[in-house]
N, C-alpha and C positions, 0 to 999 in steps of 0.2 A: 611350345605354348605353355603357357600357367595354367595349372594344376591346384586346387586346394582339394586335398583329403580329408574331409570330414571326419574320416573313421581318426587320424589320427588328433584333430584338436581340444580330442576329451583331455590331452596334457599339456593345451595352453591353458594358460591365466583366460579369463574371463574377457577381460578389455581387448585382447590381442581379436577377435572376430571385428570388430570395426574398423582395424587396422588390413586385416587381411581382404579384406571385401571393398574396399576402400582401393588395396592394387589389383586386385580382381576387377574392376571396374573400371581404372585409371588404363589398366596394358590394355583391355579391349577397346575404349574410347579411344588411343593413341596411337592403333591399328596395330601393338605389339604381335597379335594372334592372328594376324594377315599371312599366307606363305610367303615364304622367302623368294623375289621374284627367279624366273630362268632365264636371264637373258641371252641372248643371241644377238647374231649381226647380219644386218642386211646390208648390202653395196647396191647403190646404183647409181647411174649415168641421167642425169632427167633435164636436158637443157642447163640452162644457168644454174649452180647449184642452191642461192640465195631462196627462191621462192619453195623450193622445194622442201629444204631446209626448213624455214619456217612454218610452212603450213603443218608437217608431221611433227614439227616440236610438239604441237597444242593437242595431239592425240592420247585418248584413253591408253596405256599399254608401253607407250614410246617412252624409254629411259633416258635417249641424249639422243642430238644428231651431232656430227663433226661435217663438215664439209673441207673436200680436199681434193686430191688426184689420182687415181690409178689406172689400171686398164695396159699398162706397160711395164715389162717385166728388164727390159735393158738397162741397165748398170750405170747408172748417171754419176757424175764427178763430184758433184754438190747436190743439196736437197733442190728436188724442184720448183720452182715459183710459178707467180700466176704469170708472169713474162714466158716462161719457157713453157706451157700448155698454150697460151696462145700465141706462141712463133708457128705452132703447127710441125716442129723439127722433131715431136715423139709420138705416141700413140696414148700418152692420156687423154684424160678427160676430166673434167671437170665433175665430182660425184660426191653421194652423199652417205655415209655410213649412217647408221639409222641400229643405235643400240635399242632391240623390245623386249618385252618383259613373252614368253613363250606360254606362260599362263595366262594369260589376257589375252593374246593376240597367236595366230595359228600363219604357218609361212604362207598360206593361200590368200589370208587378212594384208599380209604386207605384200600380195600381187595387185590386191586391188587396190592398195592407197596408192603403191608404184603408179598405175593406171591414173589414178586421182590425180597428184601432184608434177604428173609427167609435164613437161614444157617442150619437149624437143618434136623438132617438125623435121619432115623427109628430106633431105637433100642438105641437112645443117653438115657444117661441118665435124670433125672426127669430135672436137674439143666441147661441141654440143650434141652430142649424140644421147639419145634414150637406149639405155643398156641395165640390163639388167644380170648382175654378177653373181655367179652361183660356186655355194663353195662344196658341192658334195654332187653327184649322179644322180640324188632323189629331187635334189632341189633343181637341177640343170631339166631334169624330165617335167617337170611341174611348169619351170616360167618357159619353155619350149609350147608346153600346153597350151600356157596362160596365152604366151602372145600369137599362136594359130587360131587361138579359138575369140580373140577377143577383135573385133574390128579397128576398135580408137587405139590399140597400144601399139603405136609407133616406136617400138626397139627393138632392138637384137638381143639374144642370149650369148655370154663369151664367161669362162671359167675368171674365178676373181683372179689378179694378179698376186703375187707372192706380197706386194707392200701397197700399204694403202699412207700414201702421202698428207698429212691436213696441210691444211691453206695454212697462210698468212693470216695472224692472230685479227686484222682488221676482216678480214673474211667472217668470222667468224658471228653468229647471231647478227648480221649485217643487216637486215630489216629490223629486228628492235634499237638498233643502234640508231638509224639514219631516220628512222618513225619518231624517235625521241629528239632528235635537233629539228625535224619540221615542224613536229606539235611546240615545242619548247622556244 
């Protein structure tokens, strides 16, 4: 953060206080003296990953989302596509990594927007499954919690997989995209 010492501008010049108060004023307006955010990473599984995606863009705390694949750890010959998650021949899934800022938002905050923005219903297939991906034994004890204790959260808990795939660059912010040629 910025700092003026007082004690020492008895050895500027005179003019130099308007200058200084001027950036003093400037870095806190321009949210310079903001912390530095912590981000972290959330995975999850939540239906189709497009809706999901979107609605957590627009959250207080959320840094990015990517949408992409994981959930399967087997050794593929090429990068995966949206063809080969839904042949149904691996154990992806369709999902959304969800970079938050840790000082805004606490991992119990991002159980409940999981919860929010979930799309996946009972009996969907593997590739639309609600999953929730945990990368640590605290986190894994928490969404185990989360979806015991919560009635509407239709997912399973399963350890994240080693790679997390993004989609096809057209995947990507796929509802501002296709929202912009309908209004347009």
């Amino acid at each position: 953060p910025f700092v003026i010492d007082f004690n020492e501008m008895a050895i500027l010049p005179s003019y130099s206080l308007p200058l200084l108060l001027f950036v003093a004023v400037t870095q806190r307006i321009h949210g310079f003296s903001t912390p530095t955010p912590n981000v972290k990473s959330f995975h999850i599984g939540a239906g189709c990953f497009w809706e999901p995606a979107d609605k957590l863009r627009d959250v207080d705390g959320i840094v990015s989302t990517t949408v992409g694949y994981c959930g399967d750890d087997e050794p593929f010959a090429s990068l995966p596509s949206y063809e080969t998650v839904c042949s149904g021949r691996t154990k992806l899934v369709e999902a959304v990594r969800v970079e938050y800022d840790s000082n805004q938002l606490s991992y119990s905050d991002m159980l409940s927007l999981f919860s929010e923005v979930n799309t996946a219903q009972s009996g969907n297939k593997r590739q639309y499954q609600g999953i929730i991906f945990t990368s640590s034994k605290d986190e894994a004890a928490q969404a185990n919690d989360f979806v015991l204790n919560d009635d509407s959260a239709i997912a399973t808990v399963e350890p994240m997989s080693s790679v997390f795939y993004s989609a096809e660059g057209y995947h990507q912010n796929y509802w501002v995209k296709w929202r912009t040629r309908v209004v347009a």
